[in-house]
N, C-alpha and C positions, 0 to 999 in steps of 0.2 A: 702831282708831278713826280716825288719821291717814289711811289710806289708805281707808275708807269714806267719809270728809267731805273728801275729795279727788277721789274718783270722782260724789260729790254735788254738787259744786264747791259747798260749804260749809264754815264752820269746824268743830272738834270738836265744840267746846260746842254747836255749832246741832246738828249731828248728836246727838251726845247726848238733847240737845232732842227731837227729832223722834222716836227711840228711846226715850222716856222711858215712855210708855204700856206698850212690850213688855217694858220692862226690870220695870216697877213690877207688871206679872202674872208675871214668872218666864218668856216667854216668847223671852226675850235675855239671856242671861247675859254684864256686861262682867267680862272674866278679868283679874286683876293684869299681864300684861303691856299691859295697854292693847287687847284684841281683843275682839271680839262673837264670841259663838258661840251655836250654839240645844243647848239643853241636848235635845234627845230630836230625834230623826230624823224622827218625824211632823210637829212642828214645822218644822223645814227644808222637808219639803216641803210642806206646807199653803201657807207663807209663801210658798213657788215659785211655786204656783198660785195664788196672786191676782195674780201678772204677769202681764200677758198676751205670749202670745207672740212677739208682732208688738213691743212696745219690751224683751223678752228680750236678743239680741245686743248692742244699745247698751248696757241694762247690763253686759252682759259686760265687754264692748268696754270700755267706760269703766273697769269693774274693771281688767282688764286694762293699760291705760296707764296706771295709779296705779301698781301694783305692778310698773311695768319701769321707771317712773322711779328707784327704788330697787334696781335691779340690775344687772351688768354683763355683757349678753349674750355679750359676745366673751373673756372671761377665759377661763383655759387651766384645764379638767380639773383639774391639780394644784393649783393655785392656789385653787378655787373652796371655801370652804365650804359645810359643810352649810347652813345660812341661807338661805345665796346660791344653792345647787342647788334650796331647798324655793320660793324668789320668783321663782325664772327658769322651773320647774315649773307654781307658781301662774299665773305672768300666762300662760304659755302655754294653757296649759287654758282661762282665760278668752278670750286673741285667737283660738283655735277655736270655743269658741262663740260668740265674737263676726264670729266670721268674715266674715260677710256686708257686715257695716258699714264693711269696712277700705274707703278710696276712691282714696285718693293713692298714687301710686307710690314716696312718699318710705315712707307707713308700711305699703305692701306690702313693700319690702324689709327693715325693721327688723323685721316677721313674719318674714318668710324668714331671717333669721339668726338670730331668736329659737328658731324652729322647729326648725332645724338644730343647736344649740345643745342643745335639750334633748331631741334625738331622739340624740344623741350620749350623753347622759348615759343615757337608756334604755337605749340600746346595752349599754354599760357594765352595765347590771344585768341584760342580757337579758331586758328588758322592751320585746320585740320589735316586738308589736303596736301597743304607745303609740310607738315611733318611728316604724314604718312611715305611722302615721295622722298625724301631723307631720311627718314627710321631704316625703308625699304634699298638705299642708297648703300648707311651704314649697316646691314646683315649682308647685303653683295662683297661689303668688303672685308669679313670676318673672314679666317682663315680656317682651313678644312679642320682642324686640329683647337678650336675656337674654343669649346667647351673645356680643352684641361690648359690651354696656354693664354685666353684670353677669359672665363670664366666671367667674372663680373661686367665684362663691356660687352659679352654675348648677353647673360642673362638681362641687365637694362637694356640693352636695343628691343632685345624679345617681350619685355614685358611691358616696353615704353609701347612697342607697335601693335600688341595687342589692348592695349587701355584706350591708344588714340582711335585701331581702328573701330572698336566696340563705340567710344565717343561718335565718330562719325559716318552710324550705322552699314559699314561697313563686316558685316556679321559671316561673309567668307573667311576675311583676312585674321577676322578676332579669334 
């Protein structure tokens, strides 16, 4: 709820509020930890589709920056909880599909280590495909000037996207 009435840039309660309609038909379920979910999948996507797809990405996008504000991109693999792998996962998913909207070079780069970050943990699961699409996410968002201002987040995306795609016989991209 916190991070919906964040992304809304409103408070719970108002959020709440505004949800109150879908909650009071059964079409929002709020779950004891404090979360929205849609209880049946048709729902989900019914609700998808009355957005239009043109302010899609901002929502993302805004999802997205709620949910990294609550996580620590740059922690170490061992260190990371599950939690913390499942909101570093979340907002990534959302800054892809929010992808278009990113504008500044300060939150292309916080993409780009976000990106790298949890195309790393993919790695890790060999869940190859979902890093390769994030490796390939975080180099989109490297700056022309990448090699002498951002040097080491260039050189790991490139050599993270060359070892995943070699792993997952992808012998163009390696």
């Amino acid at each position: 709820a916190d991070d919906l009435a964040s992304a809304l840039q409103e408070t719970t309660e108002e959020t709440t509020a505004l949800l109150g309609q879908a909650l009071a038909e059964d079409l929002l379920v709020h779950t004891p930890d404090g979360t929205f979910r849609f209880p049946h999948d048709r729902v989900r996507e019914r609700i998808r589709g009355l957005v239009t797809p043109v302010i899609r990405p901002r929502i993302h996008l805004a999802i997205g920056r709620s949910l990294l504000k609550g996580a620590d991109p740059d922690a170490s693999t061992g260190s990371i909880a599950l939690q913390q792998r499942r909101l570093l996962l979340e907002a990534a998913c959302h800054y892809a599909a929010g992808f278009s909207e990113v504008d500044s070079d300060v939150e292309r780069s916080i993409a780009a280590r976000l990106f790298l970050r949890t195309a790393r943990l993919a790695k890790d699961l060999v869940a190859y495909k979902f890093a390769l699409e994030h490796l390939r996410l975080g180099v989109r968002c490297l700056s022309t000037d990448c090699w002498s201002v951002q040097y080491e987040l260039a050189f790991a995306l490139h050599v993270e996207l060359a070892d995943v795609a070699y792993a997952a016989g992808d012998c163009d991209c390696a």
